[in-house]
N, CA and C of each residue as an Amber inpcrd file, in Angstrom:
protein
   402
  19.8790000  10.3450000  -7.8250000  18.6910000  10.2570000  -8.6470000
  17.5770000   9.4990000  -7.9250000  17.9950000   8.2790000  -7.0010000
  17.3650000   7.4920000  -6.1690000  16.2270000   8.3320000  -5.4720000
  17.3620000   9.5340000  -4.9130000  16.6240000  10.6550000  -3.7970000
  15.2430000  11.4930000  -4.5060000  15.3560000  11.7230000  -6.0100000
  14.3600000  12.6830000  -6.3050000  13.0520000  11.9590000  -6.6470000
  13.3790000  10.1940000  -6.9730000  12.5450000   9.3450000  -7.2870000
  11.6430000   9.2980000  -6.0650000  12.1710000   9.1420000  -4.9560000
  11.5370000   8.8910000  -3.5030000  10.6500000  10.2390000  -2.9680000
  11.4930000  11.1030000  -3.3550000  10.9600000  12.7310000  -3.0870000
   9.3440000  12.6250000  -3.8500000   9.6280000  12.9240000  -4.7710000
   8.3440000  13.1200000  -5.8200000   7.3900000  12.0870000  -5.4810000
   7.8260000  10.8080000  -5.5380000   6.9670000   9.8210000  -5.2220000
   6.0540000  10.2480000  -3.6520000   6.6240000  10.8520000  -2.5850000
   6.1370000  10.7880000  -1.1850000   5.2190000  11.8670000  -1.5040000
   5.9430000  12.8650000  -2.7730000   4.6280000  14.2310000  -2.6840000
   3.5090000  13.8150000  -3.3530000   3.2950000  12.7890000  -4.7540000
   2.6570000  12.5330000  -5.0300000   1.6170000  11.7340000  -4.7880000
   2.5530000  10.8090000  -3.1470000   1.3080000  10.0890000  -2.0530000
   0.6470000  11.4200000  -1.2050000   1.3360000  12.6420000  -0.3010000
   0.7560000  13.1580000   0.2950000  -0.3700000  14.0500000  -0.7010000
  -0.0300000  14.2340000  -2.0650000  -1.1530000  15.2930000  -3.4390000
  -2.5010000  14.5430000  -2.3480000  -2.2470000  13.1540000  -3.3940000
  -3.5760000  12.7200000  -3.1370000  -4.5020000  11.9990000  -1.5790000
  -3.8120000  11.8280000  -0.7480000  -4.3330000  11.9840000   0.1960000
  -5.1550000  13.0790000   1.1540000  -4.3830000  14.1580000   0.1890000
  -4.7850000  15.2440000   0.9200000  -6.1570000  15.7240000  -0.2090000
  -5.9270000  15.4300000  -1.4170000  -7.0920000  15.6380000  -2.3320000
  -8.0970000  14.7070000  -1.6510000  -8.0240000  13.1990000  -1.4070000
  -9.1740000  12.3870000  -0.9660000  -9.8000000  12.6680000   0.2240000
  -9.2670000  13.2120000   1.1620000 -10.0640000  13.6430000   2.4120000
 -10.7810000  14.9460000   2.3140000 -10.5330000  15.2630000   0.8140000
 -11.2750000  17.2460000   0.7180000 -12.6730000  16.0250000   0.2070000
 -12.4820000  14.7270000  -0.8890000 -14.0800000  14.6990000  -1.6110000
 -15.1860000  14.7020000  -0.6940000 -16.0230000  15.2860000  -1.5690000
 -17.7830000  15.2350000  -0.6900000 -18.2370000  14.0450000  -0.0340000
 -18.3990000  14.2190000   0.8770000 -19.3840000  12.6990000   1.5370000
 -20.4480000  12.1970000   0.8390000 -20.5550000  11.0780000   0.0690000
 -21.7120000  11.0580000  -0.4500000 -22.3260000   9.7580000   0.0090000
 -22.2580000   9.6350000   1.2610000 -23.1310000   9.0880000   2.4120000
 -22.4180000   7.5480000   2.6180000 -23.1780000   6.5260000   1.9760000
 -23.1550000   5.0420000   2.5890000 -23.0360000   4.3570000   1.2220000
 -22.3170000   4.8830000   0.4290000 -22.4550000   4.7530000  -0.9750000
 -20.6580000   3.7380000  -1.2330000 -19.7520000   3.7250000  -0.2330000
 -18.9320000   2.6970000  -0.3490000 -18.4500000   2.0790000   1.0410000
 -19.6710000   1.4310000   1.5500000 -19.9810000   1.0240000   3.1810000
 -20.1250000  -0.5180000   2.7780000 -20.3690000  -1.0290000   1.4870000
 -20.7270000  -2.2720000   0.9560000 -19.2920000  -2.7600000   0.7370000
 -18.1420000  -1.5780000   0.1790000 -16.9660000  -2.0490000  -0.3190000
 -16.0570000  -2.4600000   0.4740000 -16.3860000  -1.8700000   1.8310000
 -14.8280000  -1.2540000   3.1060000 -15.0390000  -2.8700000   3.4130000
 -16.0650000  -3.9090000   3.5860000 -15.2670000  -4.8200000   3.9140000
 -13.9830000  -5.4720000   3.3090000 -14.5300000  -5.5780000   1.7900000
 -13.8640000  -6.2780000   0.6200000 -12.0800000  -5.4550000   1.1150000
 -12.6100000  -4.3070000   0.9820000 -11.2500000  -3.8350000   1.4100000
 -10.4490000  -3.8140000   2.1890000 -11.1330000  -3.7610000   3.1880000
 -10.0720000  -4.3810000   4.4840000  -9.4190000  -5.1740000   4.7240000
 -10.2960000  -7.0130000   4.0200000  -9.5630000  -8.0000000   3.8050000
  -8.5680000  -8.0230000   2.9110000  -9.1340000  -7.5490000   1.2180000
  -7.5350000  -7.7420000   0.3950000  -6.9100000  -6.3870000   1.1650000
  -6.7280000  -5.4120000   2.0110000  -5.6980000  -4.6640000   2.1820000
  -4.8420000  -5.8170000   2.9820000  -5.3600000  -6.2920000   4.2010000
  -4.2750000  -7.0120000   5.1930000  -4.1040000  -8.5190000   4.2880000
  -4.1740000  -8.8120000   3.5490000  -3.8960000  -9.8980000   2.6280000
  -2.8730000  -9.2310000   1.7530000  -3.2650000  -8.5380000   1.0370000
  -2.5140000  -7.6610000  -0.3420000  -1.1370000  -7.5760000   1.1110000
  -1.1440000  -7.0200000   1.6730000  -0.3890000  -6.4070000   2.3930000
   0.8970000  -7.4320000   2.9810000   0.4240000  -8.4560000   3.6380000
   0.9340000  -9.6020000   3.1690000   1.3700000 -10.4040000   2.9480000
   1.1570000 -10.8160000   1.7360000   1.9170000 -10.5330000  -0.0360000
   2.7410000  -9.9360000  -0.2290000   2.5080000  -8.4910000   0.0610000
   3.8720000  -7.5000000  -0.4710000   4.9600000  -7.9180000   0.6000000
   4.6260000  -8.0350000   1.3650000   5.8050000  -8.4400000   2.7580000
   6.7800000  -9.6500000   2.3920000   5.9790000 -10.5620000   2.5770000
   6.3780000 -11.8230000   1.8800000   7.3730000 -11.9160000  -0.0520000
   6.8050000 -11.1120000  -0.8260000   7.0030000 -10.8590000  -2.3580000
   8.7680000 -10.1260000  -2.3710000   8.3650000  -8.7040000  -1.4100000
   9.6130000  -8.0340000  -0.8580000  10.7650000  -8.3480000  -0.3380000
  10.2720000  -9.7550000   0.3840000  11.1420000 -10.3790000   1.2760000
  12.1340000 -11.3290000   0.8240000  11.3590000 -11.6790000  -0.6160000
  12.0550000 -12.6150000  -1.4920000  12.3500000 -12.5920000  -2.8950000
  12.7680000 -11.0470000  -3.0360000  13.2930000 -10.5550000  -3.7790000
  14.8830000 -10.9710000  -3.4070000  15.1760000 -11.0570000  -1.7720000
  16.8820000 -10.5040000  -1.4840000  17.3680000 -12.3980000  -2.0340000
  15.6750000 -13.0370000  -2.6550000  16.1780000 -14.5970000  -2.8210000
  16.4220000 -14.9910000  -4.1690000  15.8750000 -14.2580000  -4.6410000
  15.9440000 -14.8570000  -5.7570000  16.7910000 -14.5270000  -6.7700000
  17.0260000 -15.4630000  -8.1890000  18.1940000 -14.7920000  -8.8070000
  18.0420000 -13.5090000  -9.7490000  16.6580000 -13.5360000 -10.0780000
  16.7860000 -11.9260000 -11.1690000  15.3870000 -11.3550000 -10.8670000
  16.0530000 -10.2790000  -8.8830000  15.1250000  -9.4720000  -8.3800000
  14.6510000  -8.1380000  -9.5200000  15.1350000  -7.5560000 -10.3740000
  15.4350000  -6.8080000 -11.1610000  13.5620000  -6.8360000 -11.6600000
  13.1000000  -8.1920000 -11.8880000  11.7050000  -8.0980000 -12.4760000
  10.6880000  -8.1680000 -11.6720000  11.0850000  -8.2330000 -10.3050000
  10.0630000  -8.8260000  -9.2320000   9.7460000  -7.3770000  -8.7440000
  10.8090000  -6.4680000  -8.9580000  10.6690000  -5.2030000  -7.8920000
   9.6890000  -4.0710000  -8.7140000   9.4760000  -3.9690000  -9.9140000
   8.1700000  -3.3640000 -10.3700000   6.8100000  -3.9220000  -9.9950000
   7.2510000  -5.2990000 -10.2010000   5.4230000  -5.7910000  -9.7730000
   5.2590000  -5.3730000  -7.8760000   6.1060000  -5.4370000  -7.4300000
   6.2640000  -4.9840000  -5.5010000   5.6400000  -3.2520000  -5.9120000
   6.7720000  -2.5880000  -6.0990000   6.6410000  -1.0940000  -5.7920000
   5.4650000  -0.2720000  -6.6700000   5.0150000  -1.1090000  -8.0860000
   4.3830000  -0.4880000  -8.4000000   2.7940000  -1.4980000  -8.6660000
   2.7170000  -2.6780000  -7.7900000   1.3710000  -2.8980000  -7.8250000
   0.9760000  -3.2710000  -5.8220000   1.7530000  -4.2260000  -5.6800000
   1.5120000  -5.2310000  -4.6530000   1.5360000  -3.7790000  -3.2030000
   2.4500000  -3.3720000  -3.2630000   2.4750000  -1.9070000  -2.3080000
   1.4160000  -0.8610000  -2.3320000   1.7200000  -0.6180000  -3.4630000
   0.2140000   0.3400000  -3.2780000  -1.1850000  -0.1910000  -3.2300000
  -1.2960000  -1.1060000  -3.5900000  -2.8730000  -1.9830000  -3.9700000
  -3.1960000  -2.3150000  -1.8620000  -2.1330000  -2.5080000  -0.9610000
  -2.4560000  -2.8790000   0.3890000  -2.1750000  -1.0040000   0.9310000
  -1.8000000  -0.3190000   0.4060000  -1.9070000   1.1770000   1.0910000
  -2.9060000   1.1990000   0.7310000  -3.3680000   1.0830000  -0.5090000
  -5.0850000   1.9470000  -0.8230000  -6.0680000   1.5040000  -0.4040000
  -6.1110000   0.0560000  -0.2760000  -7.4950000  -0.8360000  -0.0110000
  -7.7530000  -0.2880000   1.8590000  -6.3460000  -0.0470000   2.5600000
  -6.3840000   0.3020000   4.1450000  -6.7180000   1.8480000   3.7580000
  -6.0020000   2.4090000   3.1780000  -6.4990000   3.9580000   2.8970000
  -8.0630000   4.2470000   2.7410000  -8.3600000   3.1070000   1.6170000
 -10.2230000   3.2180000   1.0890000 -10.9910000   3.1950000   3.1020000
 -10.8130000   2.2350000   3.3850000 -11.3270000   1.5900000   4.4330000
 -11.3260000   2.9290000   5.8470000 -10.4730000   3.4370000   6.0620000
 -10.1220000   4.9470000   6.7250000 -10.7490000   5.9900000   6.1580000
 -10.8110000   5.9680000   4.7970000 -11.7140000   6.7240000   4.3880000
 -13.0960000   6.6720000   4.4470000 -13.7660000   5.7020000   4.1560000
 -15.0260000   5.1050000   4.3100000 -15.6500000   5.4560000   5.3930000
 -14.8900000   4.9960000   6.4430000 -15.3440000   5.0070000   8.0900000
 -15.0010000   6.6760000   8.7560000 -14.5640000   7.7860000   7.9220000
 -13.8090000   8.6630000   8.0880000 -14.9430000   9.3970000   9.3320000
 -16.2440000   9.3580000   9.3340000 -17.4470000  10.0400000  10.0990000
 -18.2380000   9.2960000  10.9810000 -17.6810000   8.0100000  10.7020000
 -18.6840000   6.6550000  11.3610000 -18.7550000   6.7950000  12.8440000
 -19.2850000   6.5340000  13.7510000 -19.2700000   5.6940000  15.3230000
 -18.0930000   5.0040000  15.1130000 -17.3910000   5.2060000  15.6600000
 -16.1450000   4.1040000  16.3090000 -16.7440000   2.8160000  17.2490000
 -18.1290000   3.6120000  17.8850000 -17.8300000   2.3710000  18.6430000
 -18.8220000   1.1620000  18.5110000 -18.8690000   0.9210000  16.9870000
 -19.4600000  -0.2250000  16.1570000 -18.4130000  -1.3500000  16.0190000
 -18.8820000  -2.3290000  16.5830000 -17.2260000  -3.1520000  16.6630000
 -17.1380000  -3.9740000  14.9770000 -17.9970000  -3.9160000  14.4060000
 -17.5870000  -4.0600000  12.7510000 -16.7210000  -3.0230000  12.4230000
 -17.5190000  -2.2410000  12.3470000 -16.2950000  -0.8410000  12.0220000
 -15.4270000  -0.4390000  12.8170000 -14.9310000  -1.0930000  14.1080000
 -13.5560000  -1.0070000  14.5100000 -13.0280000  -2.1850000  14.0650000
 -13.5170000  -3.1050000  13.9010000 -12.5290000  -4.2600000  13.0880000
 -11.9080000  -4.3500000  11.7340000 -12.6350000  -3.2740000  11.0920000
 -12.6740000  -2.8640000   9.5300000 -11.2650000  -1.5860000   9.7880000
 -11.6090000  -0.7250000  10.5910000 -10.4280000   0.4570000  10.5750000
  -8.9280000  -0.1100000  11.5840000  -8.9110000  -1.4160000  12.1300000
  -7.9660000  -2.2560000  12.5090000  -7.0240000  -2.7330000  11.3980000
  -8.4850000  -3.7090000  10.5460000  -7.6840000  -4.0770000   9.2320000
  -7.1880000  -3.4620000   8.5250000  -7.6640000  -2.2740000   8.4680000
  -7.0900000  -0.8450000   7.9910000  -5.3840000  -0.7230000   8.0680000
  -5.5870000  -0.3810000   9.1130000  -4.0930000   0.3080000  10.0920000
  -3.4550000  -1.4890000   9.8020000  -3.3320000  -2.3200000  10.2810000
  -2.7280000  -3.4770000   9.6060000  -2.5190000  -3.5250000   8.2460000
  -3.2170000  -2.9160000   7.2840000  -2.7720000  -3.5930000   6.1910000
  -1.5930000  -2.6410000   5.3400000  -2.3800000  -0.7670000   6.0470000
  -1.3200000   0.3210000   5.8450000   0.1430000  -0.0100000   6.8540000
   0.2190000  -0.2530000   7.3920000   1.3520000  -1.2100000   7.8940000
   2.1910000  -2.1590000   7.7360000   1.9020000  -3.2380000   6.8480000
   2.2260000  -4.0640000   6.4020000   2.9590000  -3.7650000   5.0870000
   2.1600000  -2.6580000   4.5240000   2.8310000  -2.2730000   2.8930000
   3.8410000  -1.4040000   3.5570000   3.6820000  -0.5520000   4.5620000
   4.5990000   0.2910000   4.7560000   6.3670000  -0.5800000   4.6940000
   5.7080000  -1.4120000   5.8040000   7.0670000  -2.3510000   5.8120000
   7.6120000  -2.6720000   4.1700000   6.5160000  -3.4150000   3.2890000
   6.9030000  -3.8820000   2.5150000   7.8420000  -2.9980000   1.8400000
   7.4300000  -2.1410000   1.9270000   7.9780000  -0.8050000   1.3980000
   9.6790000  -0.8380000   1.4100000   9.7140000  -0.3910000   3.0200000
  11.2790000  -0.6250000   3.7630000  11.6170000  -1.4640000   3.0580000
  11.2580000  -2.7570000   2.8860000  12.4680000  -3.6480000   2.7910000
  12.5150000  -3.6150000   1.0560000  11.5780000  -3.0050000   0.3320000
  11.9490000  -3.3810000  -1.2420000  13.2060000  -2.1780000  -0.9910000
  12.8730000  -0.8540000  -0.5510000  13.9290000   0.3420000  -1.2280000
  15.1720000  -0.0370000  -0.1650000  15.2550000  -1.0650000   1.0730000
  16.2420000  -1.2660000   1.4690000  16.7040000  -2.3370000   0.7520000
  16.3910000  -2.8350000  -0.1640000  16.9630000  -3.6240000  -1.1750000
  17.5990000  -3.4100000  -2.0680000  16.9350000  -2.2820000  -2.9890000
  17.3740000  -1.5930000  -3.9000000  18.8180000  -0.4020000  -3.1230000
  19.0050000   0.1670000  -2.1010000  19.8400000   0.8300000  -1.8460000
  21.0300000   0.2050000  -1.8430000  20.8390000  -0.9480000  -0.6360000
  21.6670000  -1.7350000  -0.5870000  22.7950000  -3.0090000  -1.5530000
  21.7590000  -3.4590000  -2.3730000  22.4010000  -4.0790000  -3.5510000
  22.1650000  -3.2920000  -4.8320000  21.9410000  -1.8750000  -5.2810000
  21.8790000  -1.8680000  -6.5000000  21.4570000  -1.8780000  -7.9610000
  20.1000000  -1.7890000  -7.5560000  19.6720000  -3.0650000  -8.3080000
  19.0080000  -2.2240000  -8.9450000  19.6300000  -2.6730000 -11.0220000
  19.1890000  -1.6780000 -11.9670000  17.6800000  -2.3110000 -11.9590000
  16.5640000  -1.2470000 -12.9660000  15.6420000  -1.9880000 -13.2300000
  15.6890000  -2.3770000 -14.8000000  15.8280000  -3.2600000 -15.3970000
  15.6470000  -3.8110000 -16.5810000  14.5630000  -4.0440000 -17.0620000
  14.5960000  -4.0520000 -18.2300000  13.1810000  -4.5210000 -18.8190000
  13.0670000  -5.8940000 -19.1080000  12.2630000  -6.6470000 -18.6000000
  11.9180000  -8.4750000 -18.7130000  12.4260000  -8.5560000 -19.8840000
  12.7540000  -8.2190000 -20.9600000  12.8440000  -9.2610000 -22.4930000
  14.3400000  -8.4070000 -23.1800000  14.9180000  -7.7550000 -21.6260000
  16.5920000  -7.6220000 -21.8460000  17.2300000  -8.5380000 -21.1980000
């Protein structure tokens, strides 16, 4: 069941990636945001590393691993995703905007990991998800 959760989930990252690189360019209209984003991506990012990491510590991972997989992970893929997107037509060789599509690739990196180690957590130990107030 693990397998179809992961399945669906990867198609429903590649849906929309592949939907976000079809939208219209509508110029310089989130060129104000890509910094903001770059930083919480490699921050957010992390976080999830760190959050993930200490799940295998604590005593009831069971509540920690929704707030990981379904905020702290994706919130450092998207903010590096936004930021790749943003710059998707730019000059590369603006060294703001190579420092911005750096933080990028760092922060999509960082969740990736985070990633690994939450579902190598969950494979490895088990681990039902409960609801906090069971």
């Amino acid at each position: 069941m693990l397998l179809v959760f992961l399945i669906i989930s990867a198609l429903i990252v590649i849906a929309v990636l592949w939907f976000m690189w079809r939208l219209p360019d509508t110029g310089d209209m989130w060129f104000t945001l890509a910094p903001t984003f770059g930083l919480f991506g490699v921050w957010g990012g992390l976080l999830a590393v760190v959050v993930s990491a200490a799940t295998w510590y604590v005593s009831v991972p069971d509540h920690w691993l929704p707030l990981v997989f379904l905020g702290l992970d994706p919130a450092a893929l998207c903010a590096g995703i936004m930021v790749l997107w943003t710059y998707r037509k730019s000059d590369t060789s603006v060294e703001t905007i190579a420092a911005q599509r750096l933080q990028a690739w760092i922060a999509i990196t960082l969740g990736l990991i985070a990633v690994a180690i939450g579902y190598t957590y969950v494979m490895t130990n088990k681990a039902v998800f409960t609801p906090i107030g069971q």
